[in-house]
C-alpha positions in Angstrom: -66.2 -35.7 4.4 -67.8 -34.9 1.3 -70.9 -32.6 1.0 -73.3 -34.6 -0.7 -77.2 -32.9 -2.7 -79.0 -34.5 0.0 -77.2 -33.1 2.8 -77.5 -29.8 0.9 -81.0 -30.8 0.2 -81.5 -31.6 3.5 -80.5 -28.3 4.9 -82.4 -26.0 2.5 -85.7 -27.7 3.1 -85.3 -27.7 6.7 -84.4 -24.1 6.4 -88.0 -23.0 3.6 -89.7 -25.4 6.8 -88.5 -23.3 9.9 -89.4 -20.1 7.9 -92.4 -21.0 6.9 -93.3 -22.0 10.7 -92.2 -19.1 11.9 -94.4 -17.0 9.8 -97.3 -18.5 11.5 -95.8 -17.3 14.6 -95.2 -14.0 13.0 -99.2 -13.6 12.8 -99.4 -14.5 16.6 -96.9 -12.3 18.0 -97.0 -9.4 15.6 -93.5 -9.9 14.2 -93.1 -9.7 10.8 -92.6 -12.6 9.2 -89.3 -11.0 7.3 -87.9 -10.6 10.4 -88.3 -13.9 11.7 -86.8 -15.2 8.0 -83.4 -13.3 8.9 -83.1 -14.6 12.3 -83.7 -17.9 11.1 -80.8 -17.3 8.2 -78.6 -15.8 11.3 -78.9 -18.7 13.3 -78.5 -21.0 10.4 -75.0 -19.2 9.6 -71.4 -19.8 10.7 -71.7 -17.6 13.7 -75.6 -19.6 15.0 -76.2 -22.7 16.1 -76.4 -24.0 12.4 -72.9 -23.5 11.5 -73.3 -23.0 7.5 -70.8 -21.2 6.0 -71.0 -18.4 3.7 -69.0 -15.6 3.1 -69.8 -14.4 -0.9 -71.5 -11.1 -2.0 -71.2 -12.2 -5.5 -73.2 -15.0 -5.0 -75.8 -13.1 -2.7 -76.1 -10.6 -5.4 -76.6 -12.6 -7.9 -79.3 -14.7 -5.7 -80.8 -11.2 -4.8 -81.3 -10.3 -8.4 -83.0 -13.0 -9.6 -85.4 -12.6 -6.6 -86.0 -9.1 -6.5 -87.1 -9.5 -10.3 -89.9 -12.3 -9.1 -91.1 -10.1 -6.6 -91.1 -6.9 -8.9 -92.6 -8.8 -11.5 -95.4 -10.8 -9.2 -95.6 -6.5 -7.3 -96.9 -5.4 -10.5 -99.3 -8.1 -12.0 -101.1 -7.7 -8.3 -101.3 -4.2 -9.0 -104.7 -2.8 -10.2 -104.3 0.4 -12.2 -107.9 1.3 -11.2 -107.0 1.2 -7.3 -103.5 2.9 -7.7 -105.3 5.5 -10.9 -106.3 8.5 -7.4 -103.3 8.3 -6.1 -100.8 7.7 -8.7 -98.9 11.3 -8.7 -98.8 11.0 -5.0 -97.4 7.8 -5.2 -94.5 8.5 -7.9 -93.6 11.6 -6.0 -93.1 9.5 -2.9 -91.3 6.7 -5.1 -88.9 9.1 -6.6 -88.6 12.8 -4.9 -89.1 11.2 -1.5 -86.3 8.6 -1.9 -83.9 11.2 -2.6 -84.4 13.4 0.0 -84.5 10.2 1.8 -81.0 9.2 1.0 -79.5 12.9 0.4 -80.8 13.6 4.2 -80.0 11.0 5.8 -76.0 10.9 4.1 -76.1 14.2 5.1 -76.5 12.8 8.6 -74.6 9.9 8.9 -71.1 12.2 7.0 -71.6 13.9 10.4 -71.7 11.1 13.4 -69.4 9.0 11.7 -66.1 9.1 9.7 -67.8 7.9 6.7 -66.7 10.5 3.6 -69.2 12.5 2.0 -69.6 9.7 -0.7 -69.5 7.0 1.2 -72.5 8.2 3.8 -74.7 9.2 0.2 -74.0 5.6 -0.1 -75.3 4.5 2.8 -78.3 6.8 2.4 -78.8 5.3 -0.9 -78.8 2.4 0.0 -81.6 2.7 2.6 -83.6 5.0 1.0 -86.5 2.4 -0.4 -89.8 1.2 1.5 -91.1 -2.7 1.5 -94.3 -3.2 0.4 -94.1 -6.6 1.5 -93.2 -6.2 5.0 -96.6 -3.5 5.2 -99.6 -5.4 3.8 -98.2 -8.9 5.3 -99.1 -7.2 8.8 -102.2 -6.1 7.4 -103.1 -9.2 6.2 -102.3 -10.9 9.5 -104.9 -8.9 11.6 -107.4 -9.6 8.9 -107.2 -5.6 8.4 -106.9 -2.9 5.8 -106.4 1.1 5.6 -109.0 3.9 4.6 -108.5 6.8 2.3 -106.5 5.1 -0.6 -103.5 4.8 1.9 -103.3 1.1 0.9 -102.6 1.4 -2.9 -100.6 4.8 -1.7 -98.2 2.5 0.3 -98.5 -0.1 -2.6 -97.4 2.1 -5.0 -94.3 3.9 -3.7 -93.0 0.8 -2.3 -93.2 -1.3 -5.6 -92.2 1.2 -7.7 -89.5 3.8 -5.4 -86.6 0.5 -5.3 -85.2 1.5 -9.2 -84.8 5.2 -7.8 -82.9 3.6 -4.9 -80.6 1.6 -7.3 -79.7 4.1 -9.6 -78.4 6.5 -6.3 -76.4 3.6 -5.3 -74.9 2.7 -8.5 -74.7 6.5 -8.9 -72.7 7.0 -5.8 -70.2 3.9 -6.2 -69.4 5.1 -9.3 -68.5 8.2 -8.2 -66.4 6.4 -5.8 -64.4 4.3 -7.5 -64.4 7.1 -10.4 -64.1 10.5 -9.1 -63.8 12.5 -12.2 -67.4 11.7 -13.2 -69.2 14.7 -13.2 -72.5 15.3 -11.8 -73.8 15.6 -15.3 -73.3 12.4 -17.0 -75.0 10.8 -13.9 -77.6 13.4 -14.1 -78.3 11.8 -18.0 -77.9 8.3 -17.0 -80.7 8.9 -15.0 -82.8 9.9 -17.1 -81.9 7.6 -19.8 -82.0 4.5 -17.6 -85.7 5.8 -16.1 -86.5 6.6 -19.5 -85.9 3.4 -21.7 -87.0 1.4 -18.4 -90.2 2.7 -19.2 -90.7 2.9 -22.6 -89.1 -1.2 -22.6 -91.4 -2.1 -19.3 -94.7 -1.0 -21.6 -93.8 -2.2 -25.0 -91.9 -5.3 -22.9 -95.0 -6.0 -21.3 -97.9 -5.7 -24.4 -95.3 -8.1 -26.4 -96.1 -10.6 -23.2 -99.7 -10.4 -23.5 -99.7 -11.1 -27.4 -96.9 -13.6 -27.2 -99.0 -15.4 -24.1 -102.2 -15.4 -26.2 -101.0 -16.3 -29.6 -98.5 -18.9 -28.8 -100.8 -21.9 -28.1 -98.8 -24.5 -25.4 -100.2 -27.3 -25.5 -99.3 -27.9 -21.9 -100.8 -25.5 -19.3 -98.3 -25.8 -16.8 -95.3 -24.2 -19.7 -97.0 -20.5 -19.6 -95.8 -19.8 -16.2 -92.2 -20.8 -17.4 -92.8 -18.8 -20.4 -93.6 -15.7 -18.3 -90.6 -16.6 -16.7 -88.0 -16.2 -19.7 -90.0 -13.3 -20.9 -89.4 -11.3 -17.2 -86.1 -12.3 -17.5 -85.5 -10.7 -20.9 -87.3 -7.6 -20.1 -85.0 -7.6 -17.4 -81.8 -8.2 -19.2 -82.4 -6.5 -22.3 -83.1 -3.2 -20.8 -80.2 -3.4 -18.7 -77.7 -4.2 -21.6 -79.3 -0.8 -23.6 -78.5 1.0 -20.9 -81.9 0.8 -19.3 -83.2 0.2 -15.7 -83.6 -3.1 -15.9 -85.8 -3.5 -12.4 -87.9 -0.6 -13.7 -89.0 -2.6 -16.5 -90.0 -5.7 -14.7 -92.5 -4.1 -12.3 -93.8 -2.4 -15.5 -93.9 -5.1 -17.5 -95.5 -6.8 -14.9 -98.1 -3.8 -14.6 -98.6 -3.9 -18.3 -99.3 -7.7 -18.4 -101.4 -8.3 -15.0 -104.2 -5.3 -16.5 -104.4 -7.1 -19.6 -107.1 -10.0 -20.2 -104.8 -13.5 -21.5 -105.2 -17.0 -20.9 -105.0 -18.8 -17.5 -104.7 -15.7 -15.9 -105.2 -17.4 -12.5 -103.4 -19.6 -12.3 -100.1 -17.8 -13.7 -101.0 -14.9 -11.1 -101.3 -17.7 -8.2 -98.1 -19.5 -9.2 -96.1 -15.9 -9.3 -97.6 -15.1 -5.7 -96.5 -18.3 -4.4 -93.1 -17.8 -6.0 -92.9 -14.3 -5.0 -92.8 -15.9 -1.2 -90.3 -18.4 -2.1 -87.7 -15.8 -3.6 -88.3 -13.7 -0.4 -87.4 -16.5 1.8 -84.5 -17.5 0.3 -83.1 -13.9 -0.1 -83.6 -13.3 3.5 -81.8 -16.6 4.7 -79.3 -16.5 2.3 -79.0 -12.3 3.7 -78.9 -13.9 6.9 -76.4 -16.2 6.3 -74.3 -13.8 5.0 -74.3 -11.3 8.2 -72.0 -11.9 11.4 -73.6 -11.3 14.3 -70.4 -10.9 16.2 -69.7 -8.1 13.4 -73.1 -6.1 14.1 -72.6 -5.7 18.2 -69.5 -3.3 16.7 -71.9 -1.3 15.0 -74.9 -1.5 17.3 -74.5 1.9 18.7 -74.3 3.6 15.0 -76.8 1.7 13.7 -79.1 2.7 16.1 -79.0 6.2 15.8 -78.6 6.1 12.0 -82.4 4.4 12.6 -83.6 6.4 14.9 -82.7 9.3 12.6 -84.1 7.9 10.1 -87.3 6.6 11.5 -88.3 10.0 13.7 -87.1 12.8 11.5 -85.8 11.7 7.5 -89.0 9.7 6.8 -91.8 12.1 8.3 -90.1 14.9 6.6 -89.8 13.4 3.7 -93.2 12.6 3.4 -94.8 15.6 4.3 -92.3 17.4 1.7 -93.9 15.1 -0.9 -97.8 14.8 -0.1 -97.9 18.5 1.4 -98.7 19.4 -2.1 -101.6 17.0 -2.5 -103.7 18.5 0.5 -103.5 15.0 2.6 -104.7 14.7 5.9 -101.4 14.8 8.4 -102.5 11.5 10.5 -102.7 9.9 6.9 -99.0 11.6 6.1 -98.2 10.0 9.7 -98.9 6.4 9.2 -97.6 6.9 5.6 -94.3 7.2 7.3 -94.6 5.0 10.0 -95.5 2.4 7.2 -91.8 3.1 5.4 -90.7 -0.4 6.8 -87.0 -1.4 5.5 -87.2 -5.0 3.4 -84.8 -7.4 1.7 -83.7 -4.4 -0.8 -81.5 -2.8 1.2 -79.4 -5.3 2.3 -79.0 -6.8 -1.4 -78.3 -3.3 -2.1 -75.5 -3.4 0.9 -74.0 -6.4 -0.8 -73.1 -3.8 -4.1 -70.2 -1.7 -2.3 -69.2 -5.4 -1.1 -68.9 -7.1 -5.1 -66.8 -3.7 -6.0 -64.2 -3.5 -2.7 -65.8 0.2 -1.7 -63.7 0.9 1.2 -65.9 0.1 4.5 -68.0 -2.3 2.5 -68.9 -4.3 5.4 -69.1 -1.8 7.8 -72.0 -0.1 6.0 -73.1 -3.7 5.0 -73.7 -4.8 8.7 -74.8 -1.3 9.5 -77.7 -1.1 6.7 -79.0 -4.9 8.1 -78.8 -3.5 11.8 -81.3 -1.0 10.4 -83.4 -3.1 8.6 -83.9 -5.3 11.3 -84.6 -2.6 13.6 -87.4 -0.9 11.2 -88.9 -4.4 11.3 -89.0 -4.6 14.6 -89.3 -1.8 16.1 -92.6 -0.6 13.0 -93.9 -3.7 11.9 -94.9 -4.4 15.3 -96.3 -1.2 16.0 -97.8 -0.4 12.5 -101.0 -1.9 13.1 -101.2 -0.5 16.6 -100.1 3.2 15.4 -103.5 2.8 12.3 -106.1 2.0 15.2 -104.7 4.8 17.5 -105.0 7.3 14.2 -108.2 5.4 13.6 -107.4 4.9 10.1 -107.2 0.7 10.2 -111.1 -0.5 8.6 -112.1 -3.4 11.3 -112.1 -7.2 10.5 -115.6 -6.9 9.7 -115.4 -4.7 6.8 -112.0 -5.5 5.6 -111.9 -9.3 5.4 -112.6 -10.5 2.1 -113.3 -14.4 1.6 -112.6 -15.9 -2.3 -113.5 -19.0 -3.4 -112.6 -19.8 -6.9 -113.6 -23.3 -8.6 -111.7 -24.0 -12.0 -112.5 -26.6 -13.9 -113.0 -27.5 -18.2 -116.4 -26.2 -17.7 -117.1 -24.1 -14.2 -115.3 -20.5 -13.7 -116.6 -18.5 -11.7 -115.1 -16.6 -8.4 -116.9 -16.1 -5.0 -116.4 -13.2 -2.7 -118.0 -11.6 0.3 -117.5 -7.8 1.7 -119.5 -6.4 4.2 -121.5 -2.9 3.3 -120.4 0.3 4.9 -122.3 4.2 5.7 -120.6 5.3 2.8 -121.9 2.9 0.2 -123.8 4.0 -2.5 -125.9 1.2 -2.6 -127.4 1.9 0.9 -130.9 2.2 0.7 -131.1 1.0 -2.9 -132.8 -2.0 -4.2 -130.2 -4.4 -6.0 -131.8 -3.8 -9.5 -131.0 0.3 -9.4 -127.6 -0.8 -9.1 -127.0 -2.0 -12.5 -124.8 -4.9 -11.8 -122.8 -7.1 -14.5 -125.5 -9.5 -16.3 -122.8 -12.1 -15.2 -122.6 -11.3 -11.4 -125.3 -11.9 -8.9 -125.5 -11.2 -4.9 -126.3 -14.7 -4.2 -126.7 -15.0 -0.2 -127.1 -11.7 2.5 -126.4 -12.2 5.9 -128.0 -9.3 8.2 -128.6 -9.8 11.8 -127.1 -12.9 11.9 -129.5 -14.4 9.7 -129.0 -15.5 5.8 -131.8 -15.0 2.9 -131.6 -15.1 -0.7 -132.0 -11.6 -2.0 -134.5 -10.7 -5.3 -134.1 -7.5 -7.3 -136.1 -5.6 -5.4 -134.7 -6.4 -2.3 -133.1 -2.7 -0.4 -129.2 -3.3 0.5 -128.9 -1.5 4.2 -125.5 -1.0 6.1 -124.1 -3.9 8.0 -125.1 -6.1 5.0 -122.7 -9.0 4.3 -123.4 -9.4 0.8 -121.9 -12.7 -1.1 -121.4 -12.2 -4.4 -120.8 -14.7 -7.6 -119.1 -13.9 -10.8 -117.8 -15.7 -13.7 -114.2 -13.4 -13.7 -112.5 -11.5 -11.0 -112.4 -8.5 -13.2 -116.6 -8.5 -12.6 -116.4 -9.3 -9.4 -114.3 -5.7 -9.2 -116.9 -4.4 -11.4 -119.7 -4.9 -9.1 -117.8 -3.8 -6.1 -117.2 -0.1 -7.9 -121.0 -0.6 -8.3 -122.0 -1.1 -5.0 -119.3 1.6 -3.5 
């Protein structure tokens, strides 16, 4: 019997249907949603009740790519260089010294419980040694909750920006593998060189998008997110083929482009969110897929205390090595590394050694998923338990946020609420000393369970829920760093 495009069809929207399902049970149960999205591609495969078959790295790799560069891309246009500005040397140092002690420790320990060699455990380190932003904030967001002390755009930072450090070490160490005269120092300058012209080509990459995006004058609104497409894709390509980092340059490029003002904004940054969720799910069923379950009970026992290790003793000390320096408060430095959850990027990193026939390829493969569903298990459903009990989570009532945005030819103008805290400067003040935008007003205040209209000379006090109205998002932010 022929396989015909609806039966395939068939299969992958029932598959994008079950996982977006079971992400609303994710926010019930305190799963995260990633999780469920491998279990469902598990089941799905030849060894689960689905019975798909697939058995091709290449193919997974090649998916992987292509979806790690959406959610790069869509990582850095969310990213506000005001929010990430404090914390931005803490965050780099985390991104880059912290995943090489990361994956330098933790070969170190896997060369000695196993019979890995030296280069093949670095591997594995590699391999493992990047965070998931992802997997973090989607718990966050669940609970309705967020983190004090900049420990959100901390987290946001070395997450979206510490997976190129983890790519070169693994494309570092497979080389060295399969070509073991390479000396130490020609990786040492590919390094730099691939950091370097991912840089310089993610900046200059991602000012050519904002000119190109304002000047070329579609007549169709709907073609500028396709044209943002081709233009991630060549920033991506062409830095690779120069000898770049290629993933480097989309989350800059991305940075570059979502802190710049260009048309429909909006509605190119919903469209990249939503697509950012599609790419996710489809790498982590089509990850799923590619892992035998029958396969991973061999290395269950390994796996586990590869994770343990990794969990209890690489990650805290890798952490404190890195933020020691910056004077940060060890409870923050705790939840910082209970917050280093394990995402898709590992695994499509596992899949690497596979394309190039490393010798035990799918041993380390199956062994790096058993400990990325284990760090999703075993944190994200503690994460948001472990920031209440180091009372560093900012309750529901403070942290939830509601937007309302109406677009239209002639209306734009966004709507949010926030709730005001001890520690805002506005407390006490009338609304006139705050010198608000001209174009943003507080337009409702609920206090005591009780709505008014405020005036100018009406005194903010704490507990406020102020709604506020704005003709942009960016002076919507502006108010907020008025009122805080």
């Amino acid at each position: 019997m022929s396989i015909v495009p609806s039966t395939i069809l068939l299969a992958v929207a029932i598959l994008l249907l079950l996982s977006v399902l079971v992400s609303k049970t994710a926010s019930r149960t305190g799963l995260p949603a990633l999780a469920l999205f491998l279990l469902v591609g598990m089941l799905a495969g030849s060894e689960g009740i689905g019975k798909i078959s697939f058995d091709n790295p290449e193919t997974a790799r090649f998916l992987g790519v292509i979806a790690f560069c959406f959610i790069l891309f869509s990582g850095g246009l969310d990213t506000k260089t005001k929010q990430i500005k404090p914390v931005m040397w803490r965050g780099i140092t985390l991104s880059t010294l912290g995943v090489l002690i990361t994956a330098l420790a933790l070969g170190i320990f896997v060369y000695w419980v196993t019979d890995f060699s030296l280069l093949e455990s670095m591997l594995l380190g590699s391999i493992v040694s990047s965070t998931d932003a992802a997997a973090v904030f989607t718990i966050f967001r669940s609970k309705d909750s967020g983190l004090k002390r900049n420990l959100r755009p901390t987290l946001e930072l070395e997450s979206g920006s510490n997976d190129p450090m983890a790519y070169f070490l693994t494309i570092t160490f497979i080389t060295m593998i399969q070509q073991p005269e390479t000396s130490l120092w020609e990786m040492i300058f590919i390094f730099f060189r691939g950091m370097g012209l991912g840089l310089v080509m993610g900046f200059l990459l991602g000012k050519l998008m904002v000119r190109i995006i304002n000047s070329v004058g579609l007549v169709a609104e709907g073609l500028y997110p396709v044209l943002a497409i081709s233009l991630m894709f060549i920033s991506f390509a062409l830095t690779e083929t120069i000898g770049g980092n290629g993933f480097l340059s989309v989350y800059l490029s991305g940075l570059v482009l979502g802190n710049s003002n260009f048309i429909h904004k909006r509605s190119l940054l919903k469209f990249y969110d939503g697509f950012a969720w599609l790419m996710q799910i489809l790498m982590f069923l089509s990850l799923g897929l590619l892992v035998f379950p029958s396969q991973m009970t061999n290395v269950a026992g390994i796996g586990m205390l590869i994770s343990v290790f990794l969990m209890f003793v690489v990650r805290p000390v890798a952490v404190v090595l890195c933020l020691l320096p910056f004077k940060v408060y060890y409870k923050d430095m705790s939840l910082v590394a209970w917050g280093g959850l394990k995402g898709a990027v590992p695994i499509i990193f596992a899949t690497y050694p596979m394309v190039e026939h490393i010798p035990n390829a799918s041993t380390i493969f199956h062994i790096v998923f058993f400990i990325t569903l284990t760090s999703l298990l075993l944190q994200g459903t503690t994460l948001f338990k472990f920031a209440k009990w180091v009372k560093l989570n900012i309750p529901e009532r403070v942290a939830k946020k509601t937007v309302l945005e109406f677009d239209s030819d002639t209306i734009k103008s966004v709507l949010e609420e926030t709730v005001v805290e001890p520690n805002f400067r506005c407390v006490n003040h009338t609304i006139v000393e705050m010198s608000l935008p001209k174009t943003a007003l507080i337009v409702m205040i609920e206090r005591e369970n009780k709505y008014f209209t405020p005036n100018g000379s009406t005194v903010i006090e704490i507990g406020d829920r102020l709604t506020i109205l704005a003709d942009s998002k960016e002076n919507i932010d502006t108010t907020f760093e008025a009122l805080k």
